[in-house]
Backbone as JSON Lines, residues from 0, in Angstrom:
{"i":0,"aa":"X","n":[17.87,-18.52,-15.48],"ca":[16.74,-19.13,-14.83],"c":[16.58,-18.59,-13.41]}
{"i":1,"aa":"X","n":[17.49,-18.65,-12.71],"ca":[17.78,-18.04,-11.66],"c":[17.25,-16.23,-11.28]}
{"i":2,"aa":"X","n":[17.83,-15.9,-12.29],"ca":[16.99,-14.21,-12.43],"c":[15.92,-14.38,-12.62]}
{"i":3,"aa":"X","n":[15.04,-15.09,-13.74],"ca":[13.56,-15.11,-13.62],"c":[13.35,-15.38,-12.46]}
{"i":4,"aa":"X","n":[13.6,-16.28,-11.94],"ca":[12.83,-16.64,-10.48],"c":[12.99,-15.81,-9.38]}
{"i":5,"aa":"X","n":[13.52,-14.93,-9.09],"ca":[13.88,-14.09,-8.32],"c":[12.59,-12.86,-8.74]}
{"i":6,"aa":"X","n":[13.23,-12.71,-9.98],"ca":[12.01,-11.28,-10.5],"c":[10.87,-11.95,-9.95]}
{"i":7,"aa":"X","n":[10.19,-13.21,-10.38],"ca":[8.79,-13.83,-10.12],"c":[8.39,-13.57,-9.0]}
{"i":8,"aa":"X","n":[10.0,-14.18,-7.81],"ca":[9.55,-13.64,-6.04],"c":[9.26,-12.48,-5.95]}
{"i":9,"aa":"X","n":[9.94,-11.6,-6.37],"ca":[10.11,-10.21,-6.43],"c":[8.51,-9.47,-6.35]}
{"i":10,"aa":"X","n":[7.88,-10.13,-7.9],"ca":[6.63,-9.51,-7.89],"c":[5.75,-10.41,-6.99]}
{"i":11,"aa":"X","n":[5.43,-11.46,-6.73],"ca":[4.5,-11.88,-5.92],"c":[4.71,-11.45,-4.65]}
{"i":12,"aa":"X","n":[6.0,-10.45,-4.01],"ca":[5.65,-10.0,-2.75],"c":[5.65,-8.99,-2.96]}
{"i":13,"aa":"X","n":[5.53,-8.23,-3.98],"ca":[5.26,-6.58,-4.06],"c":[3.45,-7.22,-4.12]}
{"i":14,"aa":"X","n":[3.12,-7.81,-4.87],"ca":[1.61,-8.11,-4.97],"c":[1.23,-8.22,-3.73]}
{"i":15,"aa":"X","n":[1.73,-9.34,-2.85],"ca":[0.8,-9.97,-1.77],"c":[0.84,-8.15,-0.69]}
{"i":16,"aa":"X","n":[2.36,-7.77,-0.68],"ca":[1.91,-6.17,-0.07],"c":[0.49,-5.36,0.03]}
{"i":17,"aa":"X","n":[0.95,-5.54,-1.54],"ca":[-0.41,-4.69,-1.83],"c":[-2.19,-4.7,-1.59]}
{"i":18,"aa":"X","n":[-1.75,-6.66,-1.55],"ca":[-3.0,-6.75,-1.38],"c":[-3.43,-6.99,-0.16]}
{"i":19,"aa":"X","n":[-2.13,-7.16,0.98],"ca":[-2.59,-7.26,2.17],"c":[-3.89,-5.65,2.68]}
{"i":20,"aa":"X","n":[-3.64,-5.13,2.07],"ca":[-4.43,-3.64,1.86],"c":[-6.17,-4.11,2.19]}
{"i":21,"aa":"X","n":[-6.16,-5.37,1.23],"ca":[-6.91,-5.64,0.95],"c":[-7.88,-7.07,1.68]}
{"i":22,"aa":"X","n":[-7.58,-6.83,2.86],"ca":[-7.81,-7.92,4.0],"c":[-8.95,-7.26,4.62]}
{"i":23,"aa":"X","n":[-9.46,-7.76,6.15],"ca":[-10.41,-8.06,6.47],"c":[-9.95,-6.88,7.35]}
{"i":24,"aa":"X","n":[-8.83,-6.05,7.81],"ca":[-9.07,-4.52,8.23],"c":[-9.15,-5.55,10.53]}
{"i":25,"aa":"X","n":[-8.83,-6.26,10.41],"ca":[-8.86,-6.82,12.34],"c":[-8.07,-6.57,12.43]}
{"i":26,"aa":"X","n":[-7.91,-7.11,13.85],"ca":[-6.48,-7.13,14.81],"c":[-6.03,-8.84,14.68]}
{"i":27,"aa":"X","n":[-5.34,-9.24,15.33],"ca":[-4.84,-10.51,15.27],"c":[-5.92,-11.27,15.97]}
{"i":28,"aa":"X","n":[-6.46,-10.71,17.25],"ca":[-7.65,-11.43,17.91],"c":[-8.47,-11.83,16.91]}
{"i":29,"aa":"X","n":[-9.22,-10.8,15.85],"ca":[-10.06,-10.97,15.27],"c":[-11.67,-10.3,15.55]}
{"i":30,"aa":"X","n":[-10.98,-9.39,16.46],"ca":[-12.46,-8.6,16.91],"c":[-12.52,-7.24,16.4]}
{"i":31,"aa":"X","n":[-11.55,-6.84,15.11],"ca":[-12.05,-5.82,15.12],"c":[-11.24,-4.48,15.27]}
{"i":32,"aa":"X","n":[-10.79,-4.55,16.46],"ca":[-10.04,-3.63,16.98],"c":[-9.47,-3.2,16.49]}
{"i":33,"aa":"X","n":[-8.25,-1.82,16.28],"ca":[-7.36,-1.3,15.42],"c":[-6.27,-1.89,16.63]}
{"i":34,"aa":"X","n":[-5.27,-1.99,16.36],"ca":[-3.86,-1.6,17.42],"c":[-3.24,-0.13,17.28]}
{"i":35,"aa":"X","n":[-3.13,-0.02,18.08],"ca":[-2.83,1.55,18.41],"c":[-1.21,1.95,18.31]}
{"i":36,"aa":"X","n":[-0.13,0.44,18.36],"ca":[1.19,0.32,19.09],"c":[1.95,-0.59,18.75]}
{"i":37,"aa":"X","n":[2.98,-0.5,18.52],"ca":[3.92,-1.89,18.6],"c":[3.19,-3.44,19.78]}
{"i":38,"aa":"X","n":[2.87,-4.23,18.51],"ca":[2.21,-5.47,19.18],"c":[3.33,-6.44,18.42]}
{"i":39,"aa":"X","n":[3.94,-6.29,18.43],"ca":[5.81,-7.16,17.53],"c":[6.57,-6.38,18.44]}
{"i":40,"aa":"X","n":[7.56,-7.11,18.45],"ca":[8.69,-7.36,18.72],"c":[9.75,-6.42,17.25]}
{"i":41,"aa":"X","n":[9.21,-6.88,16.42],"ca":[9.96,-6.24,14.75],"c":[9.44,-5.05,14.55]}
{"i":42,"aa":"X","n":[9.78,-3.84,15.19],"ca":[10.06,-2.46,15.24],"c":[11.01,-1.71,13.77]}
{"i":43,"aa":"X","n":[10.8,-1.31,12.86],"ca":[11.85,-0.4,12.1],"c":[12.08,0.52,13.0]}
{"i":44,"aa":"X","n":[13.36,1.79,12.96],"ca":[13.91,2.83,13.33],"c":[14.19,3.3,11.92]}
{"i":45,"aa":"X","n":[13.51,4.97,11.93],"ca":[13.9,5.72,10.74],"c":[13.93,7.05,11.67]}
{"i":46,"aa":"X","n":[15.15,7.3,11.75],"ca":[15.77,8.84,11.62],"c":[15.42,8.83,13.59]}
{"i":47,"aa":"X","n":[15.79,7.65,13.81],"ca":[14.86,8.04,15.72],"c":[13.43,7.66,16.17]}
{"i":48,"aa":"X","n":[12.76,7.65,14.93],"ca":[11.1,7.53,14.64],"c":[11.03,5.82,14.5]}
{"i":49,"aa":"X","n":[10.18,5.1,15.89],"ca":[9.98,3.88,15.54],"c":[8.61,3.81,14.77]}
{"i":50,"aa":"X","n":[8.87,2.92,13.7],"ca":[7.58,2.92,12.81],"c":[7.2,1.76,13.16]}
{"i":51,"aa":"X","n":[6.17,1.09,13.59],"ca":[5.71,0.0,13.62],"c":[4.22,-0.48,12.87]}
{"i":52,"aa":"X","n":[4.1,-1.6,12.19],"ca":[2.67,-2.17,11.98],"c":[1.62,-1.33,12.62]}
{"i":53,"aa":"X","n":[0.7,-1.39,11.56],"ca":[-0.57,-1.02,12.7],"c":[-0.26,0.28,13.61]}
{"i":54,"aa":"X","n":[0.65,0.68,13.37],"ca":[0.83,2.09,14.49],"c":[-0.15,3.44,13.7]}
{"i":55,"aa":"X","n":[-0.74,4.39,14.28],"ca":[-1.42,5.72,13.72],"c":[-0.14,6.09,13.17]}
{"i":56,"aa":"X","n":[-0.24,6.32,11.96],"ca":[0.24,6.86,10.94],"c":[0.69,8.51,11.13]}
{"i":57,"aa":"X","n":[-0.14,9.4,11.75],"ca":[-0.07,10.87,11.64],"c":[1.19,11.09,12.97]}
{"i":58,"aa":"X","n":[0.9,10.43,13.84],"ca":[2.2,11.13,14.55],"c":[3.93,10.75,13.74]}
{"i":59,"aa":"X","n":[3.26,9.54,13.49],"ca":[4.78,9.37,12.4],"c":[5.3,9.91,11.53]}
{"i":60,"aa":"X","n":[4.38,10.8,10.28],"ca":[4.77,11.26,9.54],"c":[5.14,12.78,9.61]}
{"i":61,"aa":"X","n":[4.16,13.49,10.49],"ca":[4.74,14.65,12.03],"c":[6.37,14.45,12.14]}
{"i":62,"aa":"X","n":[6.73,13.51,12.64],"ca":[7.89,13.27,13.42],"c":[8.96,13.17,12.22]}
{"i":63,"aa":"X","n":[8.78,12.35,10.93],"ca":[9.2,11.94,10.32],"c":[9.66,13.23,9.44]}
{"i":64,"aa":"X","n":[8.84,14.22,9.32],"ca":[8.71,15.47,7.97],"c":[8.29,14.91,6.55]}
{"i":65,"aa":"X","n":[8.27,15.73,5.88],"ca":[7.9,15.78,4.45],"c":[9.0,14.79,4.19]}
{"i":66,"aa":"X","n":[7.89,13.48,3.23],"ca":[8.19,13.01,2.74],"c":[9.28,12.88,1.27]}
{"i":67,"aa":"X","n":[9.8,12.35,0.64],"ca":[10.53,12.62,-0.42],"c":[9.42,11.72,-1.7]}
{"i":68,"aa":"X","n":[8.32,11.19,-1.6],"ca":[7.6,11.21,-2.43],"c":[6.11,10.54,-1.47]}
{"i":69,"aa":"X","n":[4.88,11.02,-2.27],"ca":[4.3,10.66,-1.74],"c":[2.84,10.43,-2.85]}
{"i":70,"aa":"X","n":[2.14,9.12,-2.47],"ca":[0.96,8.96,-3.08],"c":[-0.53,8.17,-2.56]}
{"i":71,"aa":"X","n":[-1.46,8.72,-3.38],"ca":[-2.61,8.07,-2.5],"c":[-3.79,7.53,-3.25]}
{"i":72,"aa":"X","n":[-4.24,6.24,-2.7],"ca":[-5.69,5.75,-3.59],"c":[-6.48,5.36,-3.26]}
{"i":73,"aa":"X","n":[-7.73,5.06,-3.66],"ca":[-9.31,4.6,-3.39],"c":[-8.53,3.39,-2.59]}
{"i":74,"aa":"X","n":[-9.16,3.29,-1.51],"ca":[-8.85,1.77,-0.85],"c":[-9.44,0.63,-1.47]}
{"i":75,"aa":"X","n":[-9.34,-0.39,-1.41],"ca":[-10.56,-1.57,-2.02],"c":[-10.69,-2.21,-1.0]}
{"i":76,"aa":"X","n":[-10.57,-1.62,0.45],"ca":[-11.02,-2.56,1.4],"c":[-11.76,-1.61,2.67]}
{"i":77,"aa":"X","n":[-11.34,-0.48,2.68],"ca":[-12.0,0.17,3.33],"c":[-12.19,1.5,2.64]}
{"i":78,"aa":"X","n":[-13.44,2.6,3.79],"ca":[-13.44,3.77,3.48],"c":[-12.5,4.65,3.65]}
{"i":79,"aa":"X","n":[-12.13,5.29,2.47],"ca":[-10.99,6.1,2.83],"c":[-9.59,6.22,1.78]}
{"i":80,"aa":"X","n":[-8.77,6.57,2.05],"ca":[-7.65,6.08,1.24],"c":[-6.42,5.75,1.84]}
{"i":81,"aa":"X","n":[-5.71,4.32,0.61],"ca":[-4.82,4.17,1.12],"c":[-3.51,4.95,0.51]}
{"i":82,"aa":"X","n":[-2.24,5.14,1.66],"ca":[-1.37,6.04,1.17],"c":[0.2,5.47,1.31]}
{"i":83,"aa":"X","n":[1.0,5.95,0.3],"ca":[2.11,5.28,0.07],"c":[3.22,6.79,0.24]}
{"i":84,"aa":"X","n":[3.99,6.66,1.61],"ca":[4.85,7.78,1.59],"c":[6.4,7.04,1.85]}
{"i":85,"aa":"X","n":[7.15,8.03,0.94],"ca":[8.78,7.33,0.93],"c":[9.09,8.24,1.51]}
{"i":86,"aa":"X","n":[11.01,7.98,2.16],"ca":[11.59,8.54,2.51],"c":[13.25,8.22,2.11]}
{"i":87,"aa":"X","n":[13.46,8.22,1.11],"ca":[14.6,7.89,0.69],"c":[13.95,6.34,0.07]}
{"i":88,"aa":"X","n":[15.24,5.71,1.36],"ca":[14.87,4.06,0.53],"c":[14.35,3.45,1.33]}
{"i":89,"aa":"X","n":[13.1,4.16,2.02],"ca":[12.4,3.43,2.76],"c":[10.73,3.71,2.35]}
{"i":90,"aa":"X","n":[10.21,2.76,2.22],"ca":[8.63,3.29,1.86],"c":[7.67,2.9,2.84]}
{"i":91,"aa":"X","n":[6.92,3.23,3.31],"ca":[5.29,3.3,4.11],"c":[4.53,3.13,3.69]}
{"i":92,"aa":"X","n":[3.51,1.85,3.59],"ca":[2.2,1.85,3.01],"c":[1.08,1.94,4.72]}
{"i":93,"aa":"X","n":[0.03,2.48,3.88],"ca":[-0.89,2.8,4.99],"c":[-2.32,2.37,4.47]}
{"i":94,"aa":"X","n":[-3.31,2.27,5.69],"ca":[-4.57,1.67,5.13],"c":[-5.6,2.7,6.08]}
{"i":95,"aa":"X","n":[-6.51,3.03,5.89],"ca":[-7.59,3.82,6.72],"c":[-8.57,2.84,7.37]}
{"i":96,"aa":"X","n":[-8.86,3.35,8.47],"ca":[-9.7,2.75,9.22],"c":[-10.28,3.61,10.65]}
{"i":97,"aa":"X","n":[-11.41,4.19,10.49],"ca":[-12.14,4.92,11.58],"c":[-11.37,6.28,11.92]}
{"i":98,"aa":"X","n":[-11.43,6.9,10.51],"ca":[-10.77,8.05,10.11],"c":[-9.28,8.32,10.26]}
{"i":99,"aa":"X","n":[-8.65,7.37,10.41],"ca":[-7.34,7.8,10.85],"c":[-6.37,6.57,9.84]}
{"i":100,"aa":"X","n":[-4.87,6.66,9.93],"ca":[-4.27,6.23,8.64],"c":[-3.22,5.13,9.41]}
{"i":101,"aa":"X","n":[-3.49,3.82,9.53],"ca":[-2.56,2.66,10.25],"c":[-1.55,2.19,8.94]}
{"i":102,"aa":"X","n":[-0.23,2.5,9.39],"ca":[0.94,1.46,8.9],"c":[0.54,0.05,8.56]}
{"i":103,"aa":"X","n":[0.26,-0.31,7.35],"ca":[0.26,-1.68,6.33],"c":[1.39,-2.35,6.52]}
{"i":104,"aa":"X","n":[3.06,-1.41,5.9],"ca":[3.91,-2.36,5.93],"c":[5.14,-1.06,5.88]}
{"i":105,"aa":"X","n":[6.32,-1.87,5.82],"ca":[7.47,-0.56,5.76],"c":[8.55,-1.87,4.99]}
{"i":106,"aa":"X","n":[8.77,-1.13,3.46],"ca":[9.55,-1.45,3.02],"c":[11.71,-0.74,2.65]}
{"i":107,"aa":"X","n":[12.28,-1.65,2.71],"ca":[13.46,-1.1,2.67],"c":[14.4,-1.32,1.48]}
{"i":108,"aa":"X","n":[14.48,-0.37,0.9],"ca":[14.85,-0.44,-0.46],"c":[16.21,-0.41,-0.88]}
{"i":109,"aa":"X","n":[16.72,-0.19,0.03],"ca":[18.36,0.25,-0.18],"c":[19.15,0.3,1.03]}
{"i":110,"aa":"X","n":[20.63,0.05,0.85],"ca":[21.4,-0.59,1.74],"c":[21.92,0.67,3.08]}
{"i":111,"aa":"X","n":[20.93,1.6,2.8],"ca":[21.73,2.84,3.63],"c":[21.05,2.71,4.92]}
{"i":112,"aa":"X","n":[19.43,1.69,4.86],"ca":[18.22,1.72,6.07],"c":[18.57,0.41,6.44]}
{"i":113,"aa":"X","n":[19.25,0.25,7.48],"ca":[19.42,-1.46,8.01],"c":[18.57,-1.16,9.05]}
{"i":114,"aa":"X","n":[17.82,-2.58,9.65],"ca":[17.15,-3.3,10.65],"c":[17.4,-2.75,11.81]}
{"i":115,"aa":"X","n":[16.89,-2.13,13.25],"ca":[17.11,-2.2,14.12],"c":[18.6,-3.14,14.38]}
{"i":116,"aa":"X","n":[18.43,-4.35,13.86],"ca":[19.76,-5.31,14.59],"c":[20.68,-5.21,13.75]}
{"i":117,"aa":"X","n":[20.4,-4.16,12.36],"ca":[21.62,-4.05,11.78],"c":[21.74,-4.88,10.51]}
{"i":118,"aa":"X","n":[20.42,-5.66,9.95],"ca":[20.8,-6.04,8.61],"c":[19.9,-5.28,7.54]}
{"i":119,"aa":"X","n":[20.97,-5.18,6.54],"ca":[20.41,-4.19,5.31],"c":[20.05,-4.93,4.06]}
{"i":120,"aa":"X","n":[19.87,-4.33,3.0],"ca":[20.42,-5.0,2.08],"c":[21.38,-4.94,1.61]}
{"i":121,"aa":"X","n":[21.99,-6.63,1.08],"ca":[23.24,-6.94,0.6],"c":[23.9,-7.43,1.68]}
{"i":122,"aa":"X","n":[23.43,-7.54,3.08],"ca":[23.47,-8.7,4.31],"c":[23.7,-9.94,3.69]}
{"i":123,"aa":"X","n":[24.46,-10.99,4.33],"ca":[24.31,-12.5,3.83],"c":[23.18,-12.88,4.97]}
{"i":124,"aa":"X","n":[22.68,-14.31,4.08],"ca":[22.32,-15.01,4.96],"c":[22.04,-15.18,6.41]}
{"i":125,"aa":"X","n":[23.53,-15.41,6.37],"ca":[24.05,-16.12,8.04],"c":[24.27,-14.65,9.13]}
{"i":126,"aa":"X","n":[24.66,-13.49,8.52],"ca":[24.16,-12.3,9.12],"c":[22.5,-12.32,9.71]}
{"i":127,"aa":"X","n":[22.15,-12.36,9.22],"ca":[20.43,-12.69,9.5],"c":[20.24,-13.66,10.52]}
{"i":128,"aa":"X","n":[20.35,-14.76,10.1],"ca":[20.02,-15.63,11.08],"c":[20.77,-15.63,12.44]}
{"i":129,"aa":"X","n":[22.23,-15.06,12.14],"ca":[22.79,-14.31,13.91],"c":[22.18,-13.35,14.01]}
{"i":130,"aa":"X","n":[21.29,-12.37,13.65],"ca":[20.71,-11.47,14.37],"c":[19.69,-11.73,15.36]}
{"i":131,"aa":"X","n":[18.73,-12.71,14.53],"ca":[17.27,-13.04,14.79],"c":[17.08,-14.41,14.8]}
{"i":132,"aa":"X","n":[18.08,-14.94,14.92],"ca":[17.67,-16.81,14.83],"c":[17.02,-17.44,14.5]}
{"i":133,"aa":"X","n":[16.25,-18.46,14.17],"ca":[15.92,-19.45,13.19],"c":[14.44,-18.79,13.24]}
{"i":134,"aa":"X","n":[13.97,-18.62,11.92],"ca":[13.06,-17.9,11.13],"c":[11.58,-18.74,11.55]}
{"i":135,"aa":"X","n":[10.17,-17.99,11.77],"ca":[9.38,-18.52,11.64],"c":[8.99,-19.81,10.46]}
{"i":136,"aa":"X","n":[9.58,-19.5,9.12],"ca":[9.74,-19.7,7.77],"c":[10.52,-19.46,6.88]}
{"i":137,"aa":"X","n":[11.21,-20.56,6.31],"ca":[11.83,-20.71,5.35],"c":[11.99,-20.97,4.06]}
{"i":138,"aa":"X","n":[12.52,-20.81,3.17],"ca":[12.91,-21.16,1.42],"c":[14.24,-21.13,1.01]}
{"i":139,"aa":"X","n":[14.54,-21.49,0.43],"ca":[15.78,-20.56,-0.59],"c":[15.64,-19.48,-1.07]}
{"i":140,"aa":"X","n":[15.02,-18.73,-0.78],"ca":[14.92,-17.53,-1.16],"c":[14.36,-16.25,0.0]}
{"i":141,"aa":"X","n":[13.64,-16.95,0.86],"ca":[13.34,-16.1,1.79],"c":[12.91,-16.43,3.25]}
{"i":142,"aa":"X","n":[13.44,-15.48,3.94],"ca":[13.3,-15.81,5.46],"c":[12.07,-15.29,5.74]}
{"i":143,"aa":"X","n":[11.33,-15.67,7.05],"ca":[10.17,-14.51,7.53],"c":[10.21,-15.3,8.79]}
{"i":144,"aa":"X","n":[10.17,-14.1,9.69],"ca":[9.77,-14.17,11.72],"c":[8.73,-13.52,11.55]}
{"i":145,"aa":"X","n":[7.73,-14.22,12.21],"ca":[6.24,-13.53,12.66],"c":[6.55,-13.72,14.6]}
{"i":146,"aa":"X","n":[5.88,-12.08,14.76],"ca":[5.45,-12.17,15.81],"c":[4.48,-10.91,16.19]}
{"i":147,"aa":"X","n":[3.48,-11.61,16.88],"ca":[2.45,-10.44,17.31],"c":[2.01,-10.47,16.14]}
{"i":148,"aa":"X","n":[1.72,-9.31,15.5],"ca":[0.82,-9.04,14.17],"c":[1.57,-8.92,13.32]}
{"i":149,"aa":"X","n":[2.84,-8.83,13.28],"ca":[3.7,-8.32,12.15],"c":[4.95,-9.73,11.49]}
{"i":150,"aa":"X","n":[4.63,-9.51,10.38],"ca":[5.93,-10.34,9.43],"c":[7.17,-9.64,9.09]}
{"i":151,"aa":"X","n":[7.72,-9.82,9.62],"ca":[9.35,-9.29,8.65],"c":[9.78,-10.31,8.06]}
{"i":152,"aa":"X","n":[10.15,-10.04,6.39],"ca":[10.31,-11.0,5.47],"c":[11.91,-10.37,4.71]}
{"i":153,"aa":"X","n":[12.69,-11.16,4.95],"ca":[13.95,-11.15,4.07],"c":[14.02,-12.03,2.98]}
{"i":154,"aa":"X","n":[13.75,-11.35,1.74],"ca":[13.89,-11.8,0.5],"c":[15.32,-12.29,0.07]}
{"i":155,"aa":"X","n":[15.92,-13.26,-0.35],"ca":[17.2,-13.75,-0.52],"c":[17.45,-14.01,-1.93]}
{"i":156,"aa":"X","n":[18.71,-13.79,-2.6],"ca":[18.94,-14.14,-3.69],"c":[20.65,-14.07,-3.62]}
{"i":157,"aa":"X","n":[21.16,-15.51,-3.74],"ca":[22.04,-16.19,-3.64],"c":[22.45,-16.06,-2.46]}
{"i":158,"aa":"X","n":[21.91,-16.14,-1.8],"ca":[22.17,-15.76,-0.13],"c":[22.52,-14.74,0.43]}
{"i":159,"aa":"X","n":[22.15,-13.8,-0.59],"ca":[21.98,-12.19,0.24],"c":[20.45,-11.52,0.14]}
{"i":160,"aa":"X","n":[20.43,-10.88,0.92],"ca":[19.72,-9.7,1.28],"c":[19.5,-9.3,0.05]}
{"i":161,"aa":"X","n":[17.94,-9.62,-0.58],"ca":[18.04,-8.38,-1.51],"c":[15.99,-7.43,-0.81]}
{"i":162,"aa":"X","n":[15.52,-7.63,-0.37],"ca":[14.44,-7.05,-0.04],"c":[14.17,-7.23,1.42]}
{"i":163,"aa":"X","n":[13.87,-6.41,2.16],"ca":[13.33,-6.41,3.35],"c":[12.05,-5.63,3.79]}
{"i":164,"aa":"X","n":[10.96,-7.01,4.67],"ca":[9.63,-5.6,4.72],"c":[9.29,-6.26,5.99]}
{"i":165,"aa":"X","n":[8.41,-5.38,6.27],"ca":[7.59,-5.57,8.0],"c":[5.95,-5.59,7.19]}
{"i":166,"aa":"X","n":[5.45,-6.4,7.22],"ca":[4.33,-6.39,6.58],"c":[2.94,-6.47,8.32]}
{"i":167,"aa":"X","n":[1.86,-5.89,8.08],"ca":[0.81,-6.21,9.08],"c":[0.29,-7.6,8.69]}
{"i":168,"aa":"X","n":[0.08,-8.47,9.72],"ca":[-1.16,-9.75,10.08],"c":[-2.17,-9.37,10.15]}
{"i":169,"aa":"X","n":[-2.41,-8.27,10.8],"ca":[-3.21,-7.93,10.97],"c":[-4.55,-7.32,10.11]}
{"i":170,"aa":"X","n":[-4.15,-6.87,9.0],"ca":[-5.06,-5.89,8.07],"c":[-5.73,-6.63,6.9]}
């Protein structure tokens, strides 16, 4: 019972990812604006390269190199396309907006990409909550701190670490 319910979390936040794609394209104000920059506090680090929400996409992936897989599709929310580039066990979703390609979300797939503060997956619990202290939101199953435009959500199953993402508020 326990495994179903996990798989169930599992897919309703690969879904809600996806469909954050599929939002109203603002800033947190609500006017519109793109963000250009880290507007969180919840920064990833890959390879030196801070990836953040909402950040332009092209100097990152510049910095970053050729991806280890990469894909792209009709947006359903804006003109343009949206694009999904990995790098090991870390993935990048991106959304277009006024020709250029903004960070959606940055997922972490495997225990080799830990957090800026150092939690990966297969972290407990209580690792987590000493990193980053008591969570915007809670479950038994998952943590999430919002700040600025961005969610970082730790997916839990039996009190570890099994998914970690930085999702945009913004998009």
């Amino acid at each position: 019972m326990k495994k179903r319910a996990l798989a169930m979390l599992a897919g309703a936040l690969t879904l809600g990812v996806l469909l954050a794609g599929c939002g109203s394209g603002k800033d947190a104000a609500g006017d519109g604006k793109q963000q250009t920059g880290p507007a969180s506090k919840y920064v990833f680090a890959l390879d030196g390269v801070e990836v953040a929400v909402n950040a332009d996409m092209a100097p990152l992936a510049e910095a970053l190199g050729e991806p280890s897989d990469y894909f792209e599709s009709e947006s359903c929310a804006f003109q343009g396309l949206d694009k999904v580039y990995t790098y090991g066990g870390v993935i990048i979703r991106t959304y277009p907006q006024d020709g250029k390609d903004y960070v959606l979300s940055v997922e972490l797939k495997d225990d080799a990409v830990p957090t800026r503060e150092g939690i990966y997956i297969g972290a407990d619990r209580e690792a987590v909550l000493a990193a980053y202290g008591q969570p915007t939101d809670e479950t038994a199953t998952a943590l999430r701190y919002v700040d600025g435009d961005c969610t970082l959500a730790f997916i839990l199953a039996e009190n570890m670490v099994t998914g970690i993402t930085y999702t945009s508020d913004a998009a």
